[in-house]
C-alpha positions as a Python dict, from the first residue, in 0.01 Angstrom:
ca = {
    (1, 'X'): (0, 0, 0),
    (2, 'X'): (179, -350, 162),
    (3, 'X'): (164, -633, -23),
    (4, 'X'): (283, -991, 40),
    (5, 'X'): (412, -1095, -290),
    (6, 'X'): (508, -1401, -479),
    (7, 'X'): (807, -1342, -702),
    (8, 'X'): (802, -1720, -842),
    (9, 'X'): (661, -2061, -729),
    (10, 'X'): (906, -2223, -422),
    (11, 'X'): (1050, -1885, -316),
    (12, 'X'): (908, -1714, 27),
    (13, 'X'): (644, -1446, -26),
    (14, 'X'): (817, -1050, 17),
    (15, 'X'): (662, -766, 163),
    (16, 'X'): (659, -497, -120),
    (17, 'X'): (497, -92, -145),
    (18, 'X'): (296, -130, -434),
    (19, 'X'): (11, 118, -578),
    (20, 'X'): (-331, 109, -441),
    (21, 'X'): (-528, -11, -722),
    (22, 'X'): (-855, 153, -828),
    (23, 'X'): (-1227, -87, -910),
    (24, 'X'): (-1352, -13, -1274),
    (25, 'X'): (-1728, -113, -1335),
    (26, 'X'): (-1878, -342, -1141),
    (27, 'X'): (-1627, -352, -901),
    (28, 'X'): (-1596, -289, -525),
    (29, 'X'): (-1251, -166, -338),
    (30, 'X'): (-1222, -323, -14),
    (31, 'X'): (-977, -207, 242),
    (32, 'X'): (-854, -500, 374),
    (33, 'X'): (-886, -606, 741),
    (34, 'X'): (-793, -968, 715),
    (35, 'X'): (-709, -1265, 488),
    (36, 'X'): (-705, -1618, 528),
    (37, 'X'): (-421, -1859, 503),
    (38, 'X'): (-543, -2127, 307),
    (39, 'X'): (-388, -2450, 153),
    (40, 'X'): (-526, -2379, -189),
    (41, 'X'): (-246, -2040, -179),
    (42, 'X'): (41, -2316, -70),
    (43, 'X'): (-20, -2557, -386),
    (44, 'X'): (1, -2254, -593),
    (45, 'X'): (323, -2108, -378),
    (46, 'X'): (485, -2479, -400),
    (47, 'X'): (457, -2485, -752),
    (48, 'X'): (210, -2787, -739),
    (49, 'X'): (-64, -2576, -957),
    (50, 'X'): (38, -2385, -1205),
    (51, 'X'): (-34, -2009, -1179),
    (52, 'X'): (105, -1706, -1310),
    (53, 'X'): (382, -1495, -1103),
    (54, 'X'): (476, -1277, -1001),
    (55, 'X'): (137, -1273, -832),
    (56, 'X'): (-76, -1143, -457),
    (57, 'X'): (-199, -1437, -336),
    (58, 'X'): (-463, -1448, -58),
    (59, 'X'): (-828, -1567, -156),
    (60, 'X'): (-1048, -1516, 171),
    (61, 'X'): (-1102, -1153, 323),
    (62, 'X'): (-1302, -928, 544),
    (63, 'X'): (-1279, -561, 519),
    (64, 'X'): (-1447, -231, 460),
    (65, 'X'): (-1594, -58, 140),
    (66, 'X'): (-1306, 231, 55),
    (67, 'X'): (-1462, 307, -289),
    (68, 'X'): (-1724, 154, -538),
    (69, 'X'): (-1656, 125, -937),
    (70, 'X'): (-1918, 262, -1187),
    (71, 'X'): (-2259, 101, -1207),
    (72, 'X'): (-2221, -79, -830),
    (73, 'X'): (-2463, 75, -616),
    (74, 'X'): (-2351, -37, -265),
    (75, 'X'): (-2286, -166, -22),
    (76, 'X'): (-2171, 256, 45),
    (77, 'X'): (-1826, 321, 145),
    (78, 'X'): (-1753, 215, 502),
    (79, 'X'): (-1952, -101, 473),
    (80, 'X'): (-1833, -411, 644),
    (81, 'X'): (-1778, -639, 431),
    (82, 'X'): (-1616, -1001, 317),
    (83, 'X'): (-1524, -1132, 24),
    (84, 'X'): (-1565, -1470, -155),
    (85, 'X'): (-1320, -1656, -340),
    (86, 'X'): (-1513, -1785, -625),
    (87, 'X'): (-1619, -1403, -766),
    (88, 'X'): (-1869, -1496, -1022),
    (89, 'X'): (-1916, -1293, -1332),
    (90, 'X'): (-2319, -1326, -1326),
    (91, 'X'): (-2328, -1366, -1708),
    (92, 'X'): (-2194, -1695, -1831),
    (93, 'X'): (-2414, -1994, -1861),
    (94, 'X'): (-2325, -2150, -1531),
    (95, 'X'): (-2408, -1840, -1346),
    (96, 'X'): (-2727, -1808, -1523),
    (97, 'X'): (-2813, -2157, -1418),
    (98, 'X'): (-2729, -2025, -1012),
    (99, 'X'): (-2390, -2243, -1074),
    (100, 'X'): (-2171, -1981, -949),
    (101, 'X'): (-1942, -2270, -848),
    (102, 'X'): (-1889, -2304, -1210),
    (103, 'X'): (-1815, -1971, -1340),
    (104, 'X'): (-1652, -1986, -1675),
    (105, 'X'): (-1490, -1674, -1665),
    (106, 'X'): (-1356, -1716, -1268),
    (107, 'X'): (-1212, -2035, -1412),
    (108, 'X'): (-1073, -1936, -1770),
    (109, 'X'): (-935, -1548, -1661),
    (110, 'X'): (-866, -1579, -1253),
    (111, 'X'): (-741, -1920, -1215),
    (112, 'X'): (-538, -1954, -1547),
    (113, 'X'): (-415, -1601, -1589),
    (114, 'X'): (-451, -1382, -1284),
    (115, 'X'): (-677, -1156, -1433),
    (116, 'X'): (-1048, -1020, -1315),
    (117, 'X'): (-1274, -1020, -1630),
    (118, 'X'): (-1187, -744, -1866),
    (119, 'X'): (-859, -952, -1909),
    (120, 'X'): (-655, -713, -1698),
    (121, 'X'): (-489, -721, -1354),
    (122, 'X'): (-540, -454, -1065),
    (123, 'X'): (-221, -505, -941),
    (124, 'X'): (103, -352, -1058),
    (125, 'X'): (432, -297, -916),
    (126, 'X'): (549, 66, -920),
    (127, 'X'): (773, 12, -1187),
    (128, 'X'): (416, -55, -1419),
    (129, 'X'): (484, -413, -1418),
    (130, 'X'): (174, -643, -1378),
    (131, 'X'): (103, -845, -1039),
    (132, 'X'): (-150, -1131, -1148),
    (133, 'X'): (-400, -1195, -886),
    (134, 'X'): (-519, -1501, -663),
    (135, 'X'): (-851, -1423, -671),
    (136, 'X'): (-844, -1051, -526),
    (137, 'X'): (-539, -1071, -427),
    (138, 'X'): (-618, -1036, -61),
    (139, 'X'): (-247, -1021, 90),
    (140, 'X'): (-282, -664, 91),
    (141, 'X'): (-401, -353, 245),
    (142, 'X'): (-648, -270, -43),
    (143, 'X'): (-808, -573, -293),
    (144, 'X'): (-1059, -522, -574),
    (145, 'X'): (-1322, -752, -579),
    (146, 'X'): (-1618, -770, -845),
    (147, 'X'): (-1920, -693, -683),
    (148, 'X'): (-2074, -989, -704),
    (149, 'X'): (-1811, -1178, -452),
    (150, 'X'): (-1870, -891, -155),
    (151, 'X'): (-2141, -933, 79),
    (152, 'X'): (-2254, -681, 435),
    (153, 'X'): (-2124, -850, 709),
    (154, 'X'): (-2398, -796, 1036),
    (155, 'X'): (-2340, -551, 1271),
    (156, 'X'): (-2243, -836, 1585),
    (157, 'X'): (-1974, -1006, 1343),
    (158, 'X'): (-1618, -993, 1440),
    (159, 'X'): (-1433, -845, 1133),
    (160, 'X'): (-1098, -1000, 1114),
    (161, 'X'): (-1233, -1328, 1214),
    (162, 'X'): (-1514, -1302, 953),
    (163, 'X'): (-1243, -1355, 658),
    (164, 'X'): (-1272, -1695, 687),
    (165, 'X'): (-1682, -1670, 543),
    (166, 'X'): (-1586, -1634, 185),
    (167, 'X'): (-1349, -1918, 163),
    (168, 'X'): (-1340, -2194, 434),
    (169, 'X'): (-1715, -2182, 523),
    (170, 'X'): (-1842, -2100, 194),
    (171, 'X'): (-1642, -2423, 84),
    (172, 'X'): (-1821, -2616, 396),
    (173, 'X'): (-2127, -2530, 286),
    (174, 'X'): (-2136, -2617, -64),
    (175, 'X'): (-1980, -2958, 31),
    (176, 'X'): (-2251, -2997, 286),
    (177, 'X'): (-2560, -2859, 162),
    (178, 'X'): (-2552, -2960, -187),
    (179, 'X'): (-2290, -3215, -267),
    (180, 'X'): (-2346, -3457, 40),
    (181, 'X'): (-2708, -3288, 118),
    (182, 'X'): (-2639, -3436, 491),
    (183, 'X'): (-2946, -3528, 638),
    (184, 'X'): (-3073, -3616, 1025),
    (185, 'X'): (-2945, -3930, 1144),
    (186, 'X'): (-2657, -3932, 903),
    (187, 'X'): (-2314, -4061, 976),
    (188, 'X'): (-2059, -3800, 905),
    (189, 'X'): (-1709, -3884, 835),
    (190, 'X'): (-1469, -3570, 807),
    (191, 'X'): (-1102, -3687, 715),
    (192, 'X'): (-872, -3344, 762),
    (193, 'X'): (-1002, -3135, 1060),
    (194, 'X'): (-791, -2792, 898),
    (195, 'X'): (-971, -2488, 820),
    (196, 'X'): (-1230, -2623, 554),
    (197, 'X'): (-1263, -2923, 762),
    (198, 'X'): (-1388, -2792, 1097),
    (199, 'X'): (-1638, -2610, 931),
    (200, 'X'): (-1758, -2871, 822),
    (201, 'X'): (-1767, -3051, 1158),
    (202, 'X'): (-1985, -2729, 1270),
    (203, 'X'): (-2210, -2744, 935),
    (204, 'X'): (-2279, -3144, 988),
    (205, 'X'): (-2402, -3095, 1340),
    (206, 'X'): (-2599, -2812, 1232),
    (207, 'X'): (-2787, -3042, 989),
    (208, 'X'): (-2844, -3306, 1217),
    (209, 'X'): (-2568, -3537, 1215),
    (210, 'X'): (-2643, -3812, 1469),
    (211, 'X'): (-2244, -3931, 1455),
    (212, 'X'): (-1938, -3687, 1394),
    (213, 'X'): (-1637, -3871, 1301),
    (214, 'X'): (-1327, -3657, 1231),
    (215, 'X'): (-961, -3770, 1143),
    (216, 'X'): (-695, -3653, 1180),
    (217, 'X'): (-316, -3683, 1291),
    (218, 'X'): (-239, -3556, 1675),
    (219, 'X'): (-431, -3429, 1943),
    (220, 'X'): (-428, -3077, 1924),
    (221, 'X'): (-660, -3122, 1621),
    (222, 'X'): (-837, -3419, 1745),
    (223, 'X'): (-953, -3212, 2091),
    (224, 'X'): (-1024, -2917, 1860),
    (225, 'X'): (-1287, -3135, 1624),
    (226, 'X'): (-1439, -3275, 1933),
    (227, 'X'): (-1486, -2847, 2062),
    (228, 'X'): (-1678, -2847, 1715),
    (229, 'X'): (-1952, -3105, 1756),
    (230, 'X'): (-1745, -3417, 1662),
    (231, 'X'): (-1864, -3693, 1863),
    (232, 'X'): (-1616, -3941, 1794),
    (233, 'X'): (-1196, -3924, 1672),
    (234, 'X'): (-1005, -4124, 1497),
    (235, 'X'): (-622, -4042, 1539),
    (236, 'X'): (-469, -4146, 1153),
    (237, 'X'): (-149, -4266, 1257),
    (238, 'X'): (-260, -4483, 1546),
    (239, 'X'): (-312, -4812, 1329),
    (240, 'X'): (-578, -4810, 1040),
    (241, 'X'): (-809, -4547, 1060),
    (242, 'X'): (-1032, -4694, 808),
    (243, 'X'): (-1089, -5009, 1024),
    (244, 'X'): (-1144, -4719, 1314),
    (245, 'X'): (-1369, -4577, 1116),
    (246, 'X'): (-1575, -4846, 1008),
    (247, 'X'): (-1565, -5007, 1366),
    (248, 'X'): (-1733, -4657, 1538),
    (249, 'X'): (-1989, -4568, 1251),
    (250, 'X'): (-2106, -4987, 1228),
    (251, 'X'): (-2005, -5020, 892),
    (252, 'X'): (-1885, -4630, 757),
    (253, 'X'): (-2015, -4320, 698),
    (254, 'X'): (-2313, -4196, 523),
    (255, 'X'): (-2110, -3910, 356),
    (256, 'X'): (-1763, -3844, 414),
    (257, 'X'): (-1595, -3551, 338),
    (258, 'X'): (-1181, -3579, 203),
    (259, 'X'): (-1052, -3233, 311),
    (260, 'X'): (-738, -3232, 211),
    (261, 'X'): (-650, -3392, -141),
    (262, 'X'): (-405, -3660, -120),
    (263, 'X'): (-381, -4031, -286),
    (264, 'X'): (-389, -4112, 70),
    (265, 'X'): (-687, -3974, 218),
    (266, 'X'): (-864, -4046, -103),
    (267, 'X'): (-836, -4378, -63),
    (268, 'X'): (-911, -4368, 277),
    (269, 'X'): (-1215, -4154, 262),
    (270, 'X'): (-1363, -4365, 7),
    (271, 'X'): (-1267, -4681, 238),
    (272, 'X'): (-1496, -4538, 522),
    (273, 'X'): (-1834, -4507, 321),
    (274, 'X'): (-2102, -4715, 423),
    (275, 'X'): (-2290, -4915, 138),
    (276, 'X'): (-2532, -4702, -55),
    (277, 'X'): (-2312, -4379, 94),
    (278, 'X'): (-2124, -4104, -60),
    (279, 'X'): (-1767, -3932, -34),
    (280, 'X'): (-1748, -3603, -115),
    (281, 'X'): (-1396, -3504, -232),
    (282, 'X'): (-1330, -3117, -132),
    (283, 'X'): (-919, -3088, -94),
    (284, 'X'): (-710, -2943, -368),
    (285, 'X'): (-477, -3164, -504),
    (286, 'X'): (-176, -3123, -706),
    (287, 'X'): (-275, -3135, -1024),
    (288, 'X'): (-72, -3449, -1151),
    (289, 'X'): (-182, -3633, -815),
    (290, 'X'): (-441, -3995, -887),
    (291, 'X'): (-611, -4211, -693),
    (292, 'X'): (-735, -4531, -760),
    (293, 'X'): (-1107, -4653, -718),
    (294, 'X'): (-1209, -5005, -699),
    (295, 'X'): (-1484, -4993, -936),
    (296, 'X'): (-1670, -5337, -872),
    (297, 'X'): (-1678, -5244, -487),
    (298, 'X'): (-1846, -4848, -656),
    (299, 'X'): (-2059, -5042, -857),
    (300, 'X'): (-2234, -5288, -631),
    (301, 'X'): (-2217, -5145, -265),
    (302, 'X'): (-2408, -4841, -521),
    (303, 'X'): (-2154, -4550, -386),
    (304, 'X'): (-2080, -4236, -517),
    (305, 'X'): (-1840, -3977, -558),
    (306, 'X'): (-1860, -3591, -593),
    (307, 'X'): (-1627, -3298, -624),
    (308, 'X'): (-1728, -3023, -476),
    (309, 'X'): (-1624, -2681, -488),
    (310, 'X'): (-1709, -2348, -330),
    (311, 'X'): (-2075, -2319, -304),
    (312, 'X'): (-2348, -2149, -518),
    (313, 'X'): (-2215, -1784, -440),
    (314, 'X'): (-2531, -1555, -500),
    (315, 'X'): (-2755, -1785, -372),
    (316, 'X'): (-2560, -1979, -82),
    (317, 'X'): (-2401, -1651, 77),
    (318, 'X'): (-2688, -1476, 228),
    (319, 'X'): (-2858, -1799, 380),
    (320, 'X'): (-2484, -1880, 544),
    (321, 'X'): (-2432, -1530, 652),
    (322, 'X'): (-2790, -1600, 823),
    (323, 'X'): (-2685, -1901, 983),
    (324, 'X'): (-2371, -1732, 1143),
    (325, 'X'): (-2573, -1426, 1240),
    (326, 'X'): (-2791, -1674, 1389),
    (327, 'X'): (-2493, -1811, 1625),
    (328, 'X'): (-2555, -2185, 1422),
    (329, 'X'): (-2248, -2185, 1325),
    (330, 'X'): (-1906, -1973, 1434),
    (331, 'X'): (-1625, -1938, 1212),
    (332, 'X'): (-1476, -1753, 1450),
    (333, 'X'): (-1415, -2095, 1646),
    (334, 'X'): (-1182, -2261, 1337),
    (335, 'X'): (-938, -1955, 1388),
    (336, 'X'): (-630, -2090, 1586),
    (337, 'X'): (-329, -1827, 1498),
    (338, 'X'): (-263, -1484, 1367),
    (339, 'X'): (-1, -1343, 1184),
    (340, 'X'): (113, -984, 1076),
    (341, 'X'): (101, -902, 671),
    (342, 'X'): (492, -893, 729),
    (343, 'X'): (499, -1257, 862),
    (344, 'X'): (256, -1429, 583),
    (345, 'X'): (535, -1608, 450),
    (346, 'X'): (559, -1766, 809),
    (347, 'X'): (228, -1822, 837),
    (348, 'X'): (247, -2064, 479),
    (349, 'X'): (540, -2195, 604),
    (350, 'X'): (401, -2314, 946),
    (351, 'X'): (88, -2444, 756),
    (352, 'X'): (328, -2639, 512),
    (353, 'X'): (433, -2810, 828),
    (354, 'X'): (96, -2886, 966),
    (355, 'X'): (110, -2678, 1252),
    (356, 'X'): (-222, -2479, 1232),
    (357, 'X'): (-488, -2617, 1376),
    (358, 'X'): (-794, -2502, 1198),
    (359, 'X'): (-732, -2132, 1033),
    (360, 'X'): (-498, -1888, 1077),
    (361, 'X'): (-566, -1551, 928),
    (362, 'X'): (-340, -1261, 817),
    (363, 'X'): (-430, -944, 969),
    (364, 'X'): (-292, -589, 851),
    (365, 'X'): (-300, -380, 1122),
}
């Protein structure tokens, strides 16, 4: 099979021929329709988080059941299907405690060593050298994926566009539902309208957001939150867009969601909350990146701050697949550009200069 590899962190991704690989137990192969191209790939391809390479990258994917591992029952061969990024293990203490978000395992063996949980990789070149994986690896025609990250996709679901679920919404959601638990009325703040973001924008107005504020830098993306459900804009380089903020929402938001993990927009974000509000920080930083707080102004205007990341997999992914199924919310919108699985490294290199709006995905046919 084709897969867009990562030889070492600040060199291009390289189309290479490399074995199909094969699911053991409790594992799922899933032939590979599309993948995402997500920032959380570009800190690892930069060199700004440390990850093993050479290594598939690629984290958010839609695709078919080609073959099921021993002990996975379905969904049968043929099934559409998509994939999510956090692919919990089901057995650690977090995942017994419906924390999927948490999974020790995802954590200790995907994230630090490009391994699934048997302490092994899928991937290999065809020389027998290992390929650690990004997840599943999903830049590639075939991706293994435990079975408890792949869910049935319904029948009216576009499949390419669907990719986008397991990452970029399923991130929305968990920052939405359960770290900012956005209620009616709220004031909604969303600084970063990229993929994550204007899902977000979608997932607020589905609660019952009475203001949408999204910011952002240039119009393409500013016209393309308002599409979404934003009510209100705030271009970020057109003077202070905290005092823009703070001047449209009367005083700041009741949550407000950083969506892209800077100092910067840190600061910002936490600038825009009303008193008695939250921020919810959801963008990937590099990892020796701060940002300071001012801890009187946390302490007596009563704020808080939460991380959030992913959502609770086993229990979040059927109720959002029921929302989208339900036409409340349409990934499908965030989608902006699409690139071959020969032109990924274009496709990271034109999100590296901020020139997707939304998501673009990686298709393979």
């Amino acid at each position: 099979m084709l897969a867009a590899v990562l030889p070492e962190a600040g060199r291009p991704l390289q189309l290479e021929r490399i074995p199909v690989p094969h699911p053991r137990r409790g594992e799922i192969l899933v032939k590979v329709a599309a993948c995402g191209v997500c920032h959380t790939d570009l800190h690892v391809m930069k060199g700004e988080v440390a990850f093993p390479v050479p290594a598939v990258m690629g984290h958010e994917i839609s695709g078919t059941v080609a073959e099921l591992g021993e002990g996975v029952e379905g969904p049968a061969v043929g099934t559409r299907v998509v994939g999510t990024f956090v692919m919990p293990c089901g057995e650690c203490e977090a995942c017994r405690q419906a924390r999927d978000d948490l999974c020790g395992p995802f954590f200790a063996m995907n994230r630090l060593r490009g391994t699934l949980y048997d302490g092994e990789t899928r991937l290999f070149r065809e020389d027998g050298s290992p390929l650690a994986m990004y997840s599943m690896g999903g830049l590639a025609e075939y991706a293994v994926v435990p079975a408890t990250g792949v869910y049935p996709l319904g029948a009216g679901q576009p499949l390419e566009e669907s990719a986008i679920i397991g990452c970029a919404a399923l991130t929305a959601f968990g920052a939405v539902r359960h770290a900012a638990s956005v209620r009616v009325g709220e004031r909604v703040v969303v600084v970063a309208i990229g993929g994550v973001g204007s899902l977000v924008v979608q997932l607020a107005r589905a609660a019952g957001a009475a203001q949408i504020v999204a910011v952002d830098i240039g119009e393409e993306k500013l016209a393309a939150a308002r599409r979404l459900g934003a009510t209100d804009t705030v271009d970020a380089s057109a003077g202070d867009p905290v005092e823009h903020v703070l001047e449209l929402t009367s005083g700041g938001g009741d949550a407000v969601f950083e969506v892209i993990g800077t100092e910067r927009t840190f600061v910002q974000a936490l600038g825009m909350v009303r008193d008695g509000g939250r921020m919810v920080a959801v963008g990937i930083a590099p990892v020796d990146v701060r940002a300071p707080v001012e801890i009187t102004r946390l302490v007596r205007r009563s704020l808080r701050i939460t991380g959030s990341y992913g959502a609770r997999v086993r229990s979040d992914m059927p109720f959002l697949l029921g929302l989208i199924e339900a036409g409340v919310l349409t990934p499908a919108d965030s989608i902006s550009r699409r690139f071959s699985l020969a032109g990924a490294a274009a496709a990271y290199e034109a999100l590296d200069r901020r020139e997707i709006v939304g998501r673009a995905i990686v298709t393979m046919q």
